[in-house]
N, C-alpha and C positions, 0 to 999 in steps of 0.2 A: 453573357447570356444567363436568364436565370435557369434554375434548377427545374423550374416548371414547364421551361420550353425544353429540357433535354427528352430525350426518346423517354418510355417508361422503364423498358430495360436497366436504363444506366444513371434510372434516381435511386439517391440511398436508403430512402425511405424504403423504395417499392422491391429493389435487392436484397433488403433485409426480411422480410416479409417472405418472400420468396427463397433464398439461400441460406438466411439466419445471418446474426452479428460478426462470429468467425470468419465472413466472407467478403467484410468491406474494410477498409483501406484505414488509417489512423486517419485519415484527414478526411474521410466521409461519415466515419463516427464522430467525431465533433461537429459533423455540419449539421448531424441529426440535434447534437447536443442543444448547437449553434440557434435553429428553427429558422434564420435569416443570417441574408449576409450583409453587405454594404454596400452605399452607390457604387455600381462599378464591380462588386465585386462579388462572387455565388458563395454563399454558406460553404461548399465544399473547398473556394478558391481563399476564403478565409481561413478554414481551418489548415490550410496549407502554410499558408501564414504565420501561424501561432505556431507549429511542431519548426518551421525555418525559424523561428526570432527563440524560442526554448528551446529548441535539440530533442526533447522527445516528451511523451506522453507528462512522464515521470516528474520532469520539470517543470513543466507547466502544472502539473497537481500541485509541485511544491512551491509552486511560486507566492509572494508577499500580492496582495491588493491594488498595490502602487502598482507592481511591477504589469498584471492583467489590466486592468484600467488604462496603464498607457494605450493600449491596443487600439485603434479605433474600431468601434461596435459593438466594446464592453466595457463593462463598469462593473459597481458594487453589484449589482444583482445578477450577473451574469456568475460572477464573481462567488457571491453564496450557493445557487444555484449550483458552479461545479463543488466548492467545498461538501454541500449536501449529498451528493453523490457518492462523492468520494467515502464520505464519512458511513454512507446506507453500504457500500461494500465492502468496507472495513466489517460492519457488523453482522453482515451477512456472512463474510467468512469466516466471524467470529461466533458462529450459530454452528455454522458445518461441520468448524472443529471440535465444539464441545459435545454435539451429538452422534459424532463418531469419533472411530478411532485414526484420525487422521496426521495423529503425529507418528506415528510409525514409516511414516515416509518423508524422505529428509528435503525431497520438493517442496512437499507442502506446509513443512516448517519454514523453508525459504519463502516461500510466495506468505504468509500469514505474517511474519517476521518484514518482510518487504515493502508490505502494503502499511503495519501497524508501525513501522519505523523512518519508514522513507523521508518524510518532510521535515526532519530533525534537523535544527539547522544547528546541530553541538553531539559530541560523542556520546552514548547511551551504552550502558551495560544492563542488560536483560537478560533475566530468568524465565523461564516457562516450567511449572511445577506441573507434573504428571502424577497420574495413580499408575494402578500396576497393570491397567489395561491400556497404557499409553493415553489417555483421554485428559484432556488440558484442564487442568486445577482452576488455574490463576498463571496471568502474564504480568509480569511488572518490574517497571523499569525502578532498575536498585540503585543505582549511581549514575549522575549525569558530570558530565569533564566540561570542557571547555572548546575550543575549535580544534585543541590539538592533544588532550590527554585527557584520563579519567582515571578515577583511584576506584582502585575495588578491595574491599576490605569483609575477607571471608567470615568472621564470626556475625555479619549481618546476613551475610549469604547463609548460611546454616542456620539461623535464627527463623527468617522468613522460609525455608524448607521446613522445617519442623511445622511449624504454625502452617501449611497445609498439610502435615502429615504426607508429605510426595515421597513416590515409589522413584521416582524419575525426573532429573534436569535438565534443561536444554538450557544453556547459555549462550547467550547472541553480543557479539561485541561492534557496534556500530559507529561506522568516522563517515559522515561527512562526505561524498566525493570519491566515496572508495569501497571495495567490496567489503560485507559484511563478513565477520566471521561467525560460524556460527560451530558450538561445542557441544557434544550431548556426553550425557554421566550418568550410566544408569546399571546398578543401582545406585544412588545417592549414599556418599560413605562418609561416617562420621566417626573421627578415632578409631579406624580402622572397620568399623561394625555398619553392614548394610543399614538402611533403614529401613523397619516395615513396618 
């Protein structure tokens, strides 16, 4: 049945409008994504599809082209289209952070860390350079490893600190398939001596 013959109550479009985005299902916001679905099948009963054949949101963002494209009902432009997305909330959290003080809560260093790391398909060691009101410098991945290891080698780390002048580090150590670790150090200590 299409999406157009269901009651109005229980289209995602008209749910969302009505309750907001926090109130529909992973598989009804991709069907909004979606805009159609396949012979046979509702944007919603598609989007149910894609979170069964990925395992979750997360994976399907991080998926290769090939791997979306197989899907029948999407292709390369479905394809950009989510990459686009993806990339407009990346910078959008990348705005909220630096216009406040948002790293004083270690959520929102996971969620900002989460979103700008997730699709890594090799281990990433990341710094986050703060001033002294916690407000984010500069994020940047310092060392990248391989599927199973990464070399971190401090006197680059204290280099690129200096050169933002940061009151404050967060250190993020990222694998692959497995939970992020994530380190904060503040204040940043060099030869024993804070930096300020």
């Amino acid at each position: 049945m299409r999406i157009a013959d269901w009651p109005e109550d229980e289209r995602p479009r008209e749910r969302l409008l009505k309750l907001g985005a926090a109130s529909l299902s992973e598989a009804e916001l991709l069907a909004i994504f979606l805009r159609t679905g396949v012979a046979g099948k509702s944007a919603v009963e598609l989007g149910r599809d894609l979170l069964g054949r990925f395992g979750s949101l997360h994976r399907l963002f991080a998926a290769p082209l090939d791997d979306v494209a197989a899907v029948r009902g999407l292709g390369p432009a479905k394809y950009v289209l989510l990459q686009a997305v993806i990339e407009m909330a990346r910078r959008a959290l990348a705005e909220q952070i630096q216009d406040r003080d948002a790293m004083s809560s270690p959520q929102a260093v996971r969620d900002y860390l989460r979103l700008s790391l997730g699709a890594r398909p090799h281990e990433v060691f990341v710094a986050m350079f703060l001033d002294a009101q916690n407000r984010l410098l500069g994020c940047e991945e310092l060392f990248r490893g391989t599927l199973t290891q990464t070399s971190v080698y401090p006197r680059e780390v204290v280099k690129t600190a200096l050169r933002y002048n940061a009151a404050g580090v967060i250190f993020a150590h990222f694998v692959p398939r497995h939970k992020m670790r994530v380190m904060c150090h503040e204040p940043f200590c060099f030869g024993g001596n804070p930096m300020h």
